[in-house]
C-alpha positions as CSV (number, residue, x, y, z in Angstrom):
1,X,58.2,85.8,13.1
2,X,60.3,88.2,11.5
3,X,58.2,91.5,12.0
4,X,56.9,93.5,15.1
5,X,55.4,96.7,16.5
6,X,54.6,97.8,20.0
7,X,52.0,100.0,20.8
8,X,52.1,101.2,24.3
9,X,50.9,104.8,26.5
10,X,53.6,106.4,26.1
11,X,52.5,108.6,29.0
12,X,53.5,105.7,31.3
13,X,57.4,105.9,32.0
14,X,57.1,102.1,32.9
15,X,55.7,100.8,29.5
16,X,58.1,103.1,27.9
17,X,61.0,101.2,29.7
18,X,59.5,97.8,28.9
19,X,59.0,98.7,25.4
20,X,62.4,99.6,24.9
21,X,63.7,96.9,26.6
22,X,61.4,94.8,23.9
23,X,62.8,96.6,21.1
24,X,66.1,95.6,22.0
25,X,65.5,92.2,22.4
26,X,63.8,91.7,19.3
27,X,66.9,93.9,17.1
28,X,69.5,91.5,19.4
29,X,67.6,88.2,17.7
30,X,67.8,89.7,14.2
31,X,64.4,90.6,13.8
32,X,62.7,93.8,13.6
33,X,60.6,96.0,16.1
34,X,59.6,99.7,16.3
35,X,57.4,101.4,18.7
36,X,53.9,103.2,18.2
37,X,52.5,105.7,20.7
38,X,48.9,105.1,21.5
39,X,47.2,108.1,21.8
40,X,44.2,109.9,21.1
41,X,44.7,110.8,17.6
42,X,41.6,112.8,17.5
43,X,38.5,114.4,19.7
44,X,36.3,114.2,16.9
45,X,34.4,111.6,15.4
46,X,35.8,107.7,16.3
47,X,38.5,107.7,18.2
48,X,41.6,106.2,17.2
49,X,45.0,106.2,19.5
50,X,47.1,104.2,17.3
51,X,48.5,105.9,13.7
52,X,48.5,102.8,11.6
53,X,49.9,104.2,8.6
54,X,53.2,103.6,10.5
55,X,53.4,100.5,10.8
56,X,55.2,98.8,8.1
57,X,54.3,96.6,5.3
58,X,54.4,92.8,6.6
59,X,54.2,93.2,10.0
60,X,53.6,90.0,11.3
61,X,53.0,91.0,15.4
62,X,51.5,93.7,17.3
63,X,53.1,93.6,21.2
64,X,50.5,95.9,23.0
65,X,51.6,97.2,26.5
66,X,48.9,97.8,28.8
67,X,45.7,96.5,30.2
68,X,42.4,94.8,28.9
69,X,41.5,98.6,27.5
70,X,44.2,99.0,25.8
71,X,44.0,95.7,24.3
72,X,40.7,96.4,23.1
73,X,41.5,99.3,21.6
74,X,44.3,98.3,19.8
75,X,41.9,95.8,18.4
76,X,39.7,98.9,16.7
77,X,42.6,100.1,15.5
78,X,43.8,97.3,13.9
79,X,40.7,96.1,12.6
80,X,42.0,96.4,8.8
81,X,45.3,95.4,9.3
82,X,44.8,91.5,9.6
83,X,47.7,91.5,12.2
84,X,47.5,89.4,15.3
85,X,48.1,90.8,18.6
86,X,49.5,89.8,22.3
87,X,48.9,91.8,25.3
88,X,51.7,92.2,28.1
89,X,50.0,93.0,30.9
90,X,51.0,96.3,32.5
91,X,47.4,96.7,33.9
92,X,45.4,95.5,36.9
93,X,42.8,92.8,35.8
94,X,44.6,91.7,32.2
95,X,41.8,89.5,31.2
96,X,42.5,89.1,27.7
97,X,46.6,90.1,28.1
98,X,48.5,86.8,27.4
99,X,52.2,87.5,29.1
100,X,52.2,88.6,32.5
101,X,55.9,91.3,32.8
102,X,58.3,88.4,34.5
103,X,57.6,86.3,31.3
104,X,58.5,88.9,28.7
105,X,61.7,87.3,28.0
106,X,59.9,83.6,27.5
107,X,57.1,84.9,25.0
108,X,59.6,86.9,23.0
109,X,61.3,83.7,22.0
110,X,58.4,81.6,21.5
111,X,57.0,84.3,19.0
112,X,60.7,84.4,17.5
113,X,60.2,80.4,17.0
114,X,56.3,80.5,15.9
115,X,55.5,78.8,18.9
116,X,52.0,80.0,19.4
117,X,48.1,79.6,18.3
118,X,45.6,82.3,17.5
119,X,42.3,82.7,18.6
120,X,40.1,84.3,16.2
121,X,37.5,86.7,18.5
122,X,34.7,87.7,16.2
123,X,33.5,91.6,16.7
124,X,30.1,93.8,16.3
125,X,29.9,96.6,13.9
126,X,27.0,99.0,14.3
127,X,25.9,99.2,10.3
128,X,23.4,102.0,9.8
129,X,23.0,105.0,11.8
130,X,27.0,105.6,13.2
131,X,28.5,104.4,10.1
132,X,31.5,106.8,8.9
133,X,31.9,107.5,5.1
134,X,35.6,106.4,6.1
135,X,34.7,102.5,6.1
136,X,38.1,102.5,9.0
137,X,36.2,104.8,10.9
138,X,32.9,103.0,11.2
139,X,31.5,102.1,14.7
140,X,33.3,98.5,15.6
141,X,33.6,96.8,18.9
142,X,35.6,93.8,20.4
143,X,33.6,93.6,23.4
144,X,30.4,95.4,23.6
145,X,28.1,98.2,21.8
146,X,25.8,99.7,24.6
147,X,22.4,101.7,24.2
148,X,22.0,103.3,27.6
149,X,19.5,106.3,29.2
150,X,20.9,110.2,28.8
151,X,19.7,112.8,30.8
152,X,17.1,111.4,32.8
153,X,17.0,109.5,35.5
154,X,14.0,107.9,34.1
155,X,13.8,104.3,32.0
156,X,14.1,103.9,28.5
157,X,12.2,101.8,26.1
158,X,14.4,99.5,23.9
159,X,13.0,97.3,21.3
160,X,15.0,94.3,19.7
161,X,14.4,92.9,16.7
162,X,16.2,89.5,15.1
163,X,16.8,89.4,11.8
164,X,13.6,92.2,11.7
165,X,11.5,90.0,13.7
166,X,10.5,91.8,17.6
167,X,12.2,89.5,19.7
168,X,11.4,91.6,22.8
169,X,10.9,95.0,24.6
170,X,12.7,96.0,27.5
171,X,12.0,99.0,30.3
172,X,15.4,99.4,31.6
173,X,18.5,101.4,31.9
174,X,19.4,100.1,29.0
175,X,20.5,96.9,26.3
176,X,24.1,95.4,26.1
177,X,25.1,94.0,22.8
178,X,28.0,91.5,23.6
179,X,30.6,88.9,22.1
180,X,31.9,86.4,23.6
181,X,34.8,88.5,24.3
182,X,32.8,91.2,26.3
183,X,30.7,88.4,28.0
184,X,33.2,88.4,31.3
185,X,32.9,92.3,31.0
186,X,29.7,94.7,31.5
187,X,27.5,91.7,30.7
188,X,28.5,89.8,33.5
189,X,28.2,92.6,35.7
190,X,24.3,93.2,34.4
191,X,23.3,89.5,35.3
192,X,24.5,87.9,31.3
193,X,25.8,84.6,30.6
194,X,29.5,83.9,30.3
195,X,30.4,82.6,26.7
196,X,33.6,80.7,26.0
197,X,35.6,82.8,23.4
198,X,35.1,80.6,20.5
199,X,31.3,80.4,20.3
200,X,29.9,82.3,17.5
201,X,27.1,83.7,19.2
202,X,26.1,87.3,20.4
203,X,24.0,88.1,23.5
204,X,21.5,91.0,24.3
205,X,21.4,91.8,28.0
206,X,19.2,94.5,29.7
207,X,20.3,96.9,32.3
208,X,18.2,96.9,35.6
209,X,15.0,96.0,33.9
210,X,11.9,97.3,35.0
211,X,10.7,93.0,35.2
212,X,11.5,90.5,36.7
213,X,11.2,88.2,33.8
214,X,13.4,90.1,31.7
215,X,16.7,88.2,30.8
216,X,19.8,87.5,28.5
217,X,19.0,86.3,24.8
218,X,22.1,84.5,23.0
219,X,21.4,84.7,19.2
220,X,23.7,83.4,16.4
221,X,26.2,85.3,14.9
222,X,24.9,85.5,11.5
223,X,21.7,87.4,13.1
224,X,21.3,91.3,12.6
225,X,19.9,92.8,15.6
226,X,18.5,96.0,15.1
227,X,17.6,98.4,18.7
228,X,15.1,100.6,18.1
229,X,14.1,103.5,20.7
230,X,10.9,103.8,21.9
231,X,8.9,106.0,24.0
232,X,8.3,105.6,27.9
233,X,5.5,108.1,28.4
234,X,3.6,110.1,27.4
235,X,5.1,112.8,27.0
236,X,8.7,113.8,26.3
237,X,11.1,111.6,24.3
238,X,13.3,108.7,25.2
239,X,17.3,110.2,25.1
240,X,19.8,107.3,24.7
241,X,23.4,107.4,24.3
242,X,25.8,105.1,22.4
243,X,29.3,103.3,23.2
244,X,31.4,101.0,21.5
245,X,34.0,99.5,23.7
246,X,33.4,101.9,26.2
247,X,33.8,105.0,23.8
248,X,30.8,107.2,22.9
249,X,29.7,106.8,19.6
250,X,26.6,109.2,19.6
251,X,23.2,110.0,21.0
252,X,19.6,108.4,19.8
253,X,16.0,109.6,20.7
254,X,12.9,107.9,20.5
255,X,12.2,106.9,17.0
256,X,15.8,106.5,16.4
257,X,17.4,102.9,15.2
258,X,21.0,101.2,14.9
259,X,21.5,97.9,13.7
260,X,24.3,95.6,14.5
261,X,26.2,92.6,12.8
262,X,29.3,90.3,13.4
263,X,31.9,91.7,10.6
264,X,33.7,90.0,8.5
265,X,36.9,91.5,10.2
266,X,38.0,89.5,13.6
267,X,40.5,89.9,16.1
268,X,43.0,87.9,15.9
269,X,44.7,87.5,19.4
270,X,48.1,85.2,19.9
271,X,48.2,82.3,22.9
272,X,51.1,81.1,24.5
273,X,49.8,79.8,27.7
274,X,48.5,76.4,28.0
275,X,46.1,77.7,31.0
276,X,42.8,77.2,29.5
277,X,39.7,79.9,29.5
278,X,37.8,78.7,32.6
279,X,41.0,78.4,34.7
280,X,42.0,82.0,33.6
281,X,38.4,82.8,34.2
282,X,38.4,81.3,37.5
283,X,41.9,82.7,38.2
284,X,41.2,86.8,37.1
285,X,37.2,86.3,37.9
């Protein structure tokens, strides 16, 4: 690899210092690295923390400083740049961060020397009712896209449809849309099935369902999966609220719909480690 970019908080003195330090490296071997900030570039709309237009033409690596969240959103941001990533952990859990800080020095050279796979992680993009007219602004997700209650400690009706076909109806807090990716994340904590990363599958998980024999469905990724609010009681509407990755992406009521499909776009995430997913799983889990 000839061409890099870091994106890293620079908010954190410690990432700045590593970042640098990176930089330097890189420049020393011949190659060529800048920095990118990440932050919030705006409080409006999708959020997006890292300005791609500065990255230059060609780049062949993204370094992202940081955690699992920063990873992930690093990922949105880069959704339409085709550019494969590699997380340095500077977090606490670094789940899907590949070089732990001590090894900087080891990675740098084995990316130098194109010694290294990707891993193609697919994504969800929510199609209909949170779609931007800016198509890099629509509603994408690495790991998750969550339909949860708002303002009311009440239940919510959620009803999922396959391909248009009811597949089921769930009283609960709420429904997780997952990847593979997001499977070790807030699905895992609501009772879901772990998937290894390469399975092309998606899985729809209730939260705290009012039934006992409510539970996970894994559906292909080629399904469309449409969520459609529905109404509780009586009286008074079903409020839901939206997030992508963890960042809210708007509010539904009962009648309300969003439908969801696996993009053509994927993440494209570099491996250097020979540990293998249920070790690391077994190590960070």
């Amino acid at each position: 690899m000839e061409k890099f970019c870091i994106i890293t908080n620079s908010d954190k003195i410690a990432n700045h210092d590593i970042a640098n330090y990176i930089m330097k490296y890189i420049n020393n071997r011949g190659r060529q690295c800048i920095i990118l900030e990440n932050r919030l570039l705006s409080k409006t709309g999708t959020r997006h923390f890292t300005d791609i237009s500065k990255i230059p033409e060609n780049t062949e690596c993204a370094i992202v400083l940081g955690g699992d969240g920063t990873m992930i959103q690093a990922a949105i941001d880069l959704v339409h740049k085709d550019i494969p990533i590699i997380g340095v952990n500077t977090g606490n859990l670094g789940f899907l961060t590949e070089v732990e800080q001590q090894n900087i020095n080891i990675a740098l050279e084995r990316l130098i020397n194109n010694d290294f796979t990707i891993e193609n992680r697919i994504m969800l993009k929510e199609i209909s009712h949170f779609e931007q007219p800016n198509n890099c602004s629509s509603c994408y997700a690495l790991n998750d896209i969550v339909v949860s209650k708002r303002g009311s400690i009440r239940l919510i009706t959620v009803k999922v449809y396959v391909n248009d076909e009811l597949a089921d109806i769930y009283r609960a807090d709420g429904v997780i849309i997952s990847t593979p990716t997001g499977s070790t994340g807030y699905n895992l904590s609501a009772g879901g099935p772990v998937l290894v990363p390469y399975v092309k599958a998606i899985i729809v998980t209730p939260i705290c369902p009012h039934s006992l024999n409510k539970r996970s469905l894994i559906v292909d990724a080629s399904d469309k999966i449409t969520l459609k609010i529905g109404q509780t009681k009586d009286e008074g509407k079903d409020l839901a609220v939206v997030a992508a990755d963890g960042r809210d992406a708007g509010e539904l009521s009962t009648g309300d719909k969003i439908i969801i499909e696996v993009p053509n776009s994927v993440t494209k995430i570099i491996k250097l480690s020979e540990i293998g997913f249920y070790q690391r799983m077994r190590r960070k889990l």
